[in-house]
FINU-785046 format. One line per field, with one value per residue (C-alpha): residue in one letter; x, y, z; residue number from 1. Coordinates in nm, 2 decimals. Layout:
rest (a, ...)
c1 (X, ...)
c2 (Y, ...)
c3 (Z, ...)
nr (NUM, ...)
END
This chain:
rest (x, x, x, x, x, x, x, x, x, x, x, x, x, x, x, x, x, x, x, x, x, x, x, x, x, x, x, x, x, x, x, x, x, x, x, x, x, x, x, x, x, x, x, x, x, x, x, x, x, x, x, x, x, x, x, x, x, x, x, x, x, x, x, x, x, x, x, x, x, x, x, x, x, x, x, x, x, x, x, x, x, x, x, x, x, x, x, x, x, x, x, x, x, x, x, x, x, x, x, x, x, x, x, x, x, x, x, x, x, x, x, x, x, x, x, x, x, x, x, x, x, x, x, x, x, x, x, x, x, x)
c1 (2.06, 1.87, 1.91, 1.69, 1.48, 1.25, 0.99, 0.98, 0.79, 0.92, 0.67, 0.37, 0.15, 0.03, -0.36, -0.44, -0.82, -1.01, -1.20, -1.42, -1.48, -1.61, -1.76, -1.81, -1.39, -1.24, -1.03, -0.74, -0.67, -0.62, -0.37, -0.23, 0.09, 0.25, 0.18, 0.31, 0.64, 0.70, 0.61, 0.86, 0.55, 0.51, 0.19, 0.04, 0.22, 0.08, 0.00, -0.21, -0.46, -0.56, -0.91, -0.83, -1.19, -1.30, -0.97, -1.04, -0.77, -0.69, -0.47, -0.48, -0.27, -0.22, -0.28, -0.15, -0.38, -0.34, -0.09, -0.20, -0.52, -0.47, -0.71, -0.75, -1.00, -1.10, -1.21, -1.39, -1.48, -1.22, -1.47, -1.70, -1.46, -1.40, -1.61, -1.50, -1.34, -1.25, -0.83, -0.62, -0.24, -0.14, 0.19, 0.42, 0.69, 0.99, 1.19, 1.55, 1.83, 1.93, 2.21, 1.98, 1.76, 2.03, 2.07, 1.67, 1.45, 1.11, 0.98, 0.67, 0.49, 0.28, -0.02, -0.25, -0.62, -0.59, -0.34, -0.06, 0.27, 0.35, 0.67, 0.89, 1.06, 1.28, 1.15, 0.90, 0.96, 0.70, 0.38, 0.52, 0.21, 0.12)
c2 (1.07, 0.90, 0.91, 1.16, 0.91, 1.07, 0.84, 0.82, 0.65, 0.27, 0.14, 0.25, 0.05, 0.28, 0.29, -0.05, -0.10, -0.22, -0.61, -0.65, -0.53, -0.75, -0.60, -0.90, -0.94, -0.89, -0.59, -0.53, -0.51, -0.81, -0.82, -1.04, -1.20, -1.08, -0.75, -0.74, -0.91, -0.62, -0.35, -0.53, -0.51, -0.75, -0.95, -0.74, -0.45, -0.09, 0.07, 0.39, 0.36, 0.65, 0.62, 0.82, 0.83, 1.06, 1.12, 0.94, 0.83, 0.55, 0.35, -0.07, -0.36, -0.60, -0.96, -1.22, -1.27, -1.53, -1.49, -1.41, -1.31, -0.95, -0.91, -0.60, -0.64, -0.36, -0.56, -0.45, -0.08, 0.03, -0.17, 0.14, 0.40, 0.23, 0.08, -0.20, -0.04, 0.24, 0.30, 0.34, 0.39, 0.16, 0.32, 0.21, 0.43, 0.34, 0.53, 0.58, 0.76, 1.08, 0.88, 0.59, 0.83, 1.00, 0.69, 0.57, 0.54, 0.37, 0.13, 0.20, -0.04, 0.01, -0.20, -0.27, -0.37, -0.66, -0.54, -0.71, -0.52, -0.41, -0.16, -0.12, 0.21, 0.32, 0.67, 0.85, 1.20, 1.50, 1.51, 1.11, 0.91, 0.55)
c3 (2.41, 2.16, 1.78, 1.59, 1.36, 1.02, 0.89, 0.55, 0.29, 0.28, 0.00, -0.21, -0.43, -0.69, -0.76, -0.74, -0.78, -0.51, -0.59, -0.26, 0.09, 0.35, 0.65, 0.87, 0.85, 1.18, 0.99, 0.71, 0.37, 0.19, -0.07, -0.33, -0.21, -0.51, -0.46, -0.10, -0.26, -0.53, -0.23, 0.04, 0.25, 0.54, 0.69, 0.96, 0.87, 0.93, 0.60, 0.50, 0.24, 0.05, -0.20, -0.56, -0.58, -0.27, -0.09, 0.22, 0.41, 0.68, 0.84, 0.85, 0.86, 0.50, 0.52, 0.28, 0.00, -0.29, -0.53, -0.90, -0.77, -0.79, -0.47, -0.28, -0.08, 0.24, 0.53, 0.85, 0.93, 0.65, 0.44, 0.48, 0.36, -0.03, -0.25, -0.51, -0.82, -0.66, -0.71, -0.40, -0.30, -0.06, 0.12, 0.42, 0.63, 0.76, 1.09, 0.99, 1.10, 0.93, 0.79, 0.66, 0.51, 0.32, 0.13, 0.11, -0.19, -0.13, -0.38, -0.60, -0.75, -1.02, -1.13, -1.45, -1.39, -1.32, -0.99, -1.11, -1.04, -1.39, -1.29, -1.01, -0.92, -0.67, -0.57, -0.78, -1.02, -0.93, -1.18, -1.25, -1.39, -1.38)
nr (1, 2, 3, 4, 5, 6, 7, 8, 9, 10, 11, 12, 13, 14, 15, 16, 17, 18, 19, 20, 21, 22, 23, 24, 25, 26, 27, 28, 29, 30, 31, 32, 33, 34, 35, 36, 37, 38, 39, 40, 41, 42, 43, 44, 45, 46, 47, 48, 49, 50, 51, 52, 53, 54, 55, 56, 57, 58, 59, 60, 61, 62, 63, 64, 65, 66, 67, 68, 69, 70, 71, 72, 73, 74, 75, 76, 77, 78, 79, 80, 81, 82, 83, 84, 85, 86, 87, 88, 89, 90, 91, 92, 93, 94, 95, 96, 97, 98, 99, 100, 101, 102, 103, 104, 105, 106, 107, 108, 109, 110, 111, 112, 113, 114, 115, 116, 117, 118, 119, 120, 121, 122, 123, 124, 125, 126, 127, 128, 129, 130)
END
C-alpha cells in the first residue's frame, strides 16, 4: 500500500508586481534570483500564478532571473493573461505525508515595489496583510 500524500502550499511570494511579459519567450515566469532564494523556490519548478488585478489563474514553471533586479516578468502564452504592473502571488505545493504535514509551514515572502523580499513568514494569519 502506498502512503496517503496531501499537497500543501510549500511557498508563496506575496503580490509581487509584474515588470514585463514577453510573448516571443518559449514560456515561464522569470524571477529575480533573490526572490526564488527567500521563497525556497527552484529553477523549473511548477508554480501557480494568481493576477490580484482580474483573478486569473495559471500554472508555469520559474526561471532564474538576475538578482537585485526585482524582475517578474510573464513569458510566453502566460504573457497574455497579466499585464506589467499588475500584482500577483506566486505559490508552490509540496506532497507530504500526513506526518510531514503535521509539522509544515510554507514560507511567505513579502515584497515592496521594487519586488524585493521585505518579510519572511512561516505560514500566514487569516485577513493577514502585506
Amino acid at each position: 500500500m502506498t502512503a496517503m500524500e496531501i499537497v500543501l502550499l510549500k511557498s508563496k511570494i506575496h503580490r509581487a508586481l509584474v515588470t514585463g511579459t514577453e510573448i516571443g519567450y518559449v514560456g515561464s515566469i522569470t524571477l529575480d534570483a533573490d526572490l526564488m532564494e527567500a521563497a525556497g523556490l527552484w529553477e523549473h519548478e511548477r508554480v501557480l500564478v494568481v493576477d490580484v488585478e482580474n483573478g486569473g489563474r495559471f500554472e508555469t514553471y520559474c526561471i532564474r532571473g538576475p538578482a537585485g533586479s526585482g524582475e517578474v516578468c510573464l513569458n510566453g502564452a502566460a504573457a497574455r493573461l497579466v499585464s506589467r504592473g499588475d500584482r500577483v502571488i506566486v505559490m508552490a505545493f509540496a506532497h507530504l505525508t500526513p506526518g510531514e504535514a503535521a509539522a509544515h509551514r510554507p514560507r511567505v515572502v513579502f515584497v515592496d515595489d521594487r519586488n524585493r523580499p521585505v518579510r519572511t513568514a512561516d505560514g500566514e494569519t487569516p485577513g493577514e496583510t502585506a
